[in-house]
C-alpha positions as CSV (number, residue, x, y, z in Angstrom):
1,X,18.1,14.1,-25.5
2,X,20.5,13.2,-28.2
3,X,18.8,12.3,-31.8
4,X,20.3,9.3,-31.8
5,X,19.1,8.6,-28.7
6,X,15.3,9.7,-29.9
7,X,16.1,7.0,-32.9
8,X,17.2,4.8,-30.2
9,X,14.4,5.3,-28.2
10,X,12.0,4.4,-30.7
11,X,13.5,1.4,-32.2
12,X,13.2,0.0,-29.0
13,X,9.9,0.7,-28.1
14,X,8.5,-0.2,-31.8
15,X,11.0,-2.7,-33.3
16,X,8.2,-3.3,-36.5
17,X,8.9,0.9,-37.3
18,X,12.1,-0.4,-37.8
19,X,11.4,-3.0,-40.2
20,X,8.8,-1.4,-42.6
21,X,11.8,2.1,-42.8
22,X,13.6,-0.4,-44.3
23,X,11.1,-2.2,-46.1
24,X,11.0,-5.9,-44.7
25,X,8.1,-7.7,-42.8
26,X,8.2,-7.2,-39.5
27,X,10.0,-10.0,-37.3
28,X,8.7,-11.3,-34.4
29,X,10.8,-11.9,-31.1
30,X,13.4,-9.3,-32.3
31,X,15.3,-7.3,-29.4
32,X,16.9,-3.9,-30.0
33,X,19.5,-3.6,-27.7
34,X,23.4,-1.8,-26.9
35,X,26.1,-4.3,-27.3
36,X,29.7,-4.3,-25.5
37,X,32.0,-5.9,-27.8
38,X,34.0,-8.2,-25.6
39,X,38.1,-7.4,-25.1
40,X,38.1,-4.6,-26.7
41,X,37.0,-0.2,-26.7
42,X,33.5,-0.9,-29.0
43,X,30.2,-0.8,-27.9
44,X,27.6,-0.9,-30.7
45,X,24.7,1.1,-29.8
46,X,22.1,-0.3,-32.1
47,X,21.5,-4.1,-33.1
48,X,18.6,-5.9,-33.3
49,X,19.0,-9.6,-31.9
50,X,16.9,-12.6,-33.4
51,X,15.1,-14.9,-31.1
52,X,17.6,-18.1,-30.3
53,X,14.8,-20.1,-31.8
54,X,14.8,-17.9,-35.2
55,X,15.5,-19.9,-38.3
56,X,16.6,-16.9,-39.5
57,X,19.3,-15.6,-37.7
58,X,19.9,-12.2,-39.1
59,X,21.4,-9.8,-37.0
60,X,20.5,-6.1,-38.0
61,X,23.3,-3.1,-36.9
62,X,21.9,0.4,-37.2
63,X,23.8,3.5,-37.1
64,X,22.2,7.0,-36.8
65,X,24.7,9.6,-37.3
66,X,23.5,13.2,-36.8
67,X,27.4,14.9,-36.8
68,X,30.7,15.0,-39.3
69,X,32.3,12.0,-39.2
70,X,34.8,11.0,-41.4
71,X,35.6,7.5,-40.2
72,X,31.7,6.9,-39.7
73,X,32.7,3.4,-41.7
74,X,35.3,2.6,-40.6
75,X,34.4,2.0,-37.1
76,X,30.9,0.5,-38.0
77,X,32.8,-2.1,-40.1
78,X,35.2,-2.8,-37.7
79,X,32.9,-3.3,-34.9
80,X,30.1,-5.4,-37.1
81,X,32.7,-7.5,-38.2
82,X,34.3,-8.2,-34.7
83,X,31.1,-9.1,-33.1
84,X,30.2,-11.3,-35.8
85,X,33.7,-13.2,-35.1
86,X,32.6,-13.1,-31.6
87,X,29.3,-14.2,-32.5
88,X,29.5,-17.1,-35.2
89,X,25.9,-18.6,-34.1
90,X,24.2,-15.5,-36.4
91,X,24.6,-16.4,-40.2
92,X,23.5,-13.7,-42.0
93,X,23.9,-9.6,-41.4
94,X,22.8,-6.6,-42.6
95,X,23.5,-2.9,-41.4
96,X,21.6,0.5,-41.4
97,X,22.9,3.6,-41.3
98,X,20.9,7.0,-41.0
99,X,22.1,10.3,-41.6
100,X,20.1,13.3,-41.6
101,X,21.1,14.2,-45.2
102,X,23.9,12.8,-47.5
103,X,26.2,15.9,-47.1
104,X,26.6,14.5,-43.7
105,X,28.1,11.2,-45.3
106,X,32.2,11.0,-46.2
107,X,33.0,12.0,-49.5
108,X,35.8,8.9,-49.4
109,X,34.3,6.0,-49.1
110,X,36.3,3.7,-51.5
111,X,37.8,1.7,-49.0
112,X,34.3,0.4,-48.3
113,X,33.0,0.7,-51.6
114,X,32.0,-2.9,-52.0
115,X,30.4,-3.4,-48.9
116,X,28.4,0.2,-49.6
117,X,26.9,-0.8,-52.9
118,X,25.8,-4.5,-52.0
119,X,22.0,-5.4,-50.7
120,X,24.0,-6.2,-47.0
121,X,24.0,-2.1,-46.6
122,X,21.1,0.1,-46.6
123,X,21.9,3.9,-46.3
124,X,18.9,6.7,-46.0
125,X,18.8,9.8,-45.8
126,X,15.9,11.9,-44.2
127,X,15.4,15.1,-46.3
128,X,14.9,12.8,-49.2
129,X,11.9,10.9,-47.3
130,X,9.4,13.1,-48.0
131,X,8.7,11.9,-51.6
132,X,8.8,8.2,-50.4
133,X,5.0,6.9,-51.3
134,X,2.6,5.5,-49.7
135,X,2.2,7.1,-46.2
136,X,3.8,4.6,-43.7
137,X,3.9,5.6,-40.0
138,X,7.6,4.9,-39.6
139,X,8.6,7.4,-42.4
140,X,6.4,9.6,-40.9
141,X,7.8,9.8,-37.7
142,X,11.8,9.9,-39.4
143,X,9.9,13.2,-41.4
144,X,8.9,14.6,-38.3
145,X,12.1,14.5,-36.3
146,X,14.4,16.4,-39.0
147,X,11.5,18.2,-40.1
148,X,12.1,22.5,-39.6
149,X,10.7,23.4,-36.2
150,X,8.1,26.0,-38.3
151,X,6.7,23.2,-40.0
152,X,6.7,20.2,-36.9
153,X,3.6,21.2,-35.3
154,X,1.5,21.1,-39.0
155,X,3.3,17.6,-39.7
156,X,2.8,16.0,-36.3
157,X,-1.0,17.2,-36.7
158,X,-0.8,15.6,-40.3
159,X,0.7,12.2,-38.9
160,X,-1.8,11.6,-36.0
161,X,-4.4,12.1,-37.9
162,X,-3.1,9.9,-40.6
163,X,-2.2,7.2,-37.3
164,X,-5.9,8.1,-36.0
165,X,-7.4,6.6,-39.1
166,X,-5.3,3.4,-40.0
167,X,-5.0,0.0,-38.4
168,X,-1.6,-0.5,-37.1
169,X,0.3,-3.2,-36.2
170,X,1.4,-2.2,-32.3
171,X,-1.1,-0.2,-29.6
172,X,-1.5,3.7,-31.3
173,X,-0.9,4.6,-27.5
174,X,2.4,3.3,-27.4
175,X,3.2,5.6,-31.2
176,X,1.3,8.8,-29.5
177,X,4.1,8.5,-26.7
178,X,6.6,8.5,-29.6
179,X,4.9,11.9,-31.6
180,X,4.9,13.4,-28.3
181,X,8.3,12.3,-27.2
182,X,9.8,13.5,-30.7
183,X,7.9,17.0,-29.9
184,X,9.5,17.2,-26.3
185,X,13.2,16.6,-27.8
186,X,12.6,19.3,-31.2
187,X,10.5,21.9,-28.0
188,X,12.2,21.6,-25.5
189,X,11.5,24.9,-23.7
190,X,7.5,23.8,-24.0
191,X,5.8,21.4,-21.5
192,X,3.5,18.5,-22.2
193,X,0.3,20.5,-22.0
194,X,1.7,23.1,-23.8
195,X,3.2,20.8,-26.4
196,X,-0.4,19.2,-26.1
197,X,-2.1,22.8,-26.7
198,X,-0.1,22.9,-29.8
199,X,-1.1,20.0,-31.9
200,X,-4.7,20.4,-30.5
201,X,-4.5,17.7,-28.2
202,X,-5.7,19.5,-24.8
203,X,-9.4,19.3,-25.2
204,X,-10.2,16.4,-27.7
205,X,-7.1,13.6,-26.8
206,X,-9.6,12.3,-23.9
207,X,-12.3,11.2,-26.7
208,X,-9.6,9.8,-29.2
209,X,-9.2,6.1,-29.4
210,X,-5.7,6.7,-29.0
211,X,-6.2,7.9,-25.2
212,X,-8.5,5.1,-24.8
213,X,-5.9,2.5,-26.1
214,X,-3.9,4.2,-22.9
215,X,-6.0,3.9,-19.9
216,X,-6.5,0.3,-20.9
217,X,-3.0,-0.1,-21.1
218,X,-2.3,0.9,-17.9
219,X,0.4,3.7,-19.0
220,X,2.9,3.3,-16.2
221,X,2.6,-0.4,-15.2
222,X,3.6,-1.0,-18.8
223,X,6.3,1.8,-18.6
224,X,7.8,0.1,-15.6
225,X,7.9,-3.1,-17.5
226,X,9.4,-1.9,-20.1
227,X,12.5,-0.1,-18.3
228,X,12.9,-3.0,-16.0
229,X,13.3,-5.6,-19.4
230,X,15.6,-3.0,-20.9
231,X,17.8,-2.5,-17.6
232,X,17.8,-6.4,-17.2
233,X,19.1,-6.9,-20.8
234,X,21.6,-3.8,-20.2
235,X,22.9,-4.5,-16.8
236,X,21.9,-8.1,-15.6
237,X,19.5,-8.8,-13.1
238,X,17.9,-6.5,-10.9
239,X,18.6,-6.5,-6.8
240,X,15.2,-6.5,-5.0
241,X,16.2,-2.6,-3.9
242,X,16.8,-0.9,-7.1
243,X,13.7,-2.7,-8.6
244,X,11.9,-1.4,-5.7
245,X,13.2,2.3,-6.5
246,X,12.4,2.1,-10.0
247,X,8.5,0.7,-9.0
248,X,8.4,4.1,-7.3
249,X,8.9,6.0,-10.1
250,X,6.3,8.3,-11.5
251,X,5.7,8.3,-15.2
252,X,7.7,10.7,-15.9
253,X,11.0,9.7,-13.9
254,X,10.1,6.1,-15.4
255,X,10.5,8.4,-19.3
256,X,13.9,10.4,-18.2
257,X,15.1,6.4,-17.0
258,X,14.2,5.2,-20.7
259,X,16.2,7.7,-21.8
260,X,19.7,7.7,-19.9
261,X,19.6,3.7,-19.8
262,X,20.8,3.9,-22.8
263,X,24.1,5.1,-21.8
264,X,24.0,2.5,-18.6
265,X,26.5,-0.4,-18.4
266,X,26.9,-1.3,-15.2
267,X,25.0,-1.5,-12.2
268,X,26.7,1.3,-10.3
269,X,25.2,3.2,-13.2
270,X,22.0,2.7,-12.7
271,X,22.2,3.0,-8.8
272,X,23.8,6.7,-9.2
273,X,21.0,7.8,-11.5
274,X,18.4,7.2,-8.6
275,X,20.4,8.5,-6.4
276,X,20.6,11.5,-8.2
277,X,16.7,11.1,-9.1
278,X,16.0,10.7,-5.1
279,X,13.1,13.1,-4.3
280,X,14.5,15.7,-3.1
281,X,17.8,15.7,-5.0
């Protein structure tokens, strides 16, 4: 998995992480999702929608760049700008970009220099996260990912016990699934028990609340829910068959799904991944 995918990944599934990196309220009815800008090459990979109701209607575009790239801005610009031609219904905008330190960021950036140093442009940068105070989860998890892999399995063991003891504001089952996700994509070699092993989850995670919050939830009932409202938003509506295959799923064929959707925009997409996902393939 891509880290921008992992960011993806997790913006989607907890939109309010989002919101409290960047320091607002959370907002309720937002939708992260991939957008095609129409007649032309762009596709923005991260915007969160308002509701149509909203009488706000900020759009938010995040970009989480992980490699050199030099005209970073100057395509995030020009495809912000042309969906909001596209788009005149939102009002109001504001972009996000991540990068995992600023000598990732172009040195030239006059041409946007303006729209850099105005309150409609947030930029962070993870290594400089760690002295951010107080403890929030979602700076937390951003520590974890570009955190050294000699140092993860301390910090992950840090973070859920710091998730363990606060009230949060979405199921702590749904944020386990994001630590543990985050420790599949930086251990990639390891499985899940062994990952589990690791942060001293094997023996105790069936007492934690957190793995109570789970079974309630019905782990893969809400998994499949989750991929078929994502597909539906990605691709259109479902035919009866490939709803039916992706029902079939186990947990973790629903997980890889989550994952590559992300890259889906068609239906003929979706239908090869299965295909290649068939038992036996």
């Amino acid at each position: 998995m891509k880290t921008d995918s992992l960011f993806y990944r997790i913006f989607h599934n907890v939109p309010g992480l989002f919101f409290e990196l960047i320091g607002q309220p959370s907002r309720q009815g937002y939708k992260f999702k991939s957008i095609e800008v129409k007649q032309t090459a762009f596709r923005i990979d991260g915007v969160f929608l308002p509701p149509e109701d909203a009488p706000d209607s900020t759009v938010f575009f995040v970009e989480v760049q992980f490699q050199e790239d030099e005209l970073i801005y100057h395509r995030l610009f020009a495809e912000l700008f042309v969906f909001l031609q596209q788009n005149p219904q939102y009002t109001h905008w504001q972009a996000v970009v991540i990068f995992p330190s600023k000598s990732l960021e172009p040195e030239d950036v006059g041409l946007y220099s303006l729209l850099l140093e105005s309150s409609q442009v947030q930029r962070f940068y993870l290594n400089e996260l760690e002295q951010m105070q107080p403890f929030s989860v979602a700076i937390g998890l951003m520590q974890l990912i570009v955190a050294s892999k000699k140092r993860t399995p301390a910090r992950a063991k840090q973070l859920l016990e710091q998730v363990e003891q606060q009230s949060l504001p979405f199921p702590k089952a749904i944020f386990l699934e994001l630590i543990e996700t985050t420790m599949v994509y930086k251990f990639p070699l390891l499985s899940r028990q062994e990952i589990a092993e690791m942060l001293g989850l094997a023996e105790s995670v069936k007492h934690t609340r957190v793995y109570q919050e789970g079974l309630e939830q019905g782990r893969e009932n809400e998994g499949q829910q989750l991929v078929l409202k994502q597909l539906s938003r990605k691709v259109g509506k479902l035919p009866p068959k490939l709803e039916s295959q992706i029902k079939a799923l186990p947990l973790e064929g629903l997980e890889e799904l989550a994952e590559a959707l992300l890259d889906f925009s068609t239906l003929d997409d979706l239908s090869a991944w299965l295909h290649d996902h068939e038992p036996g393939q």
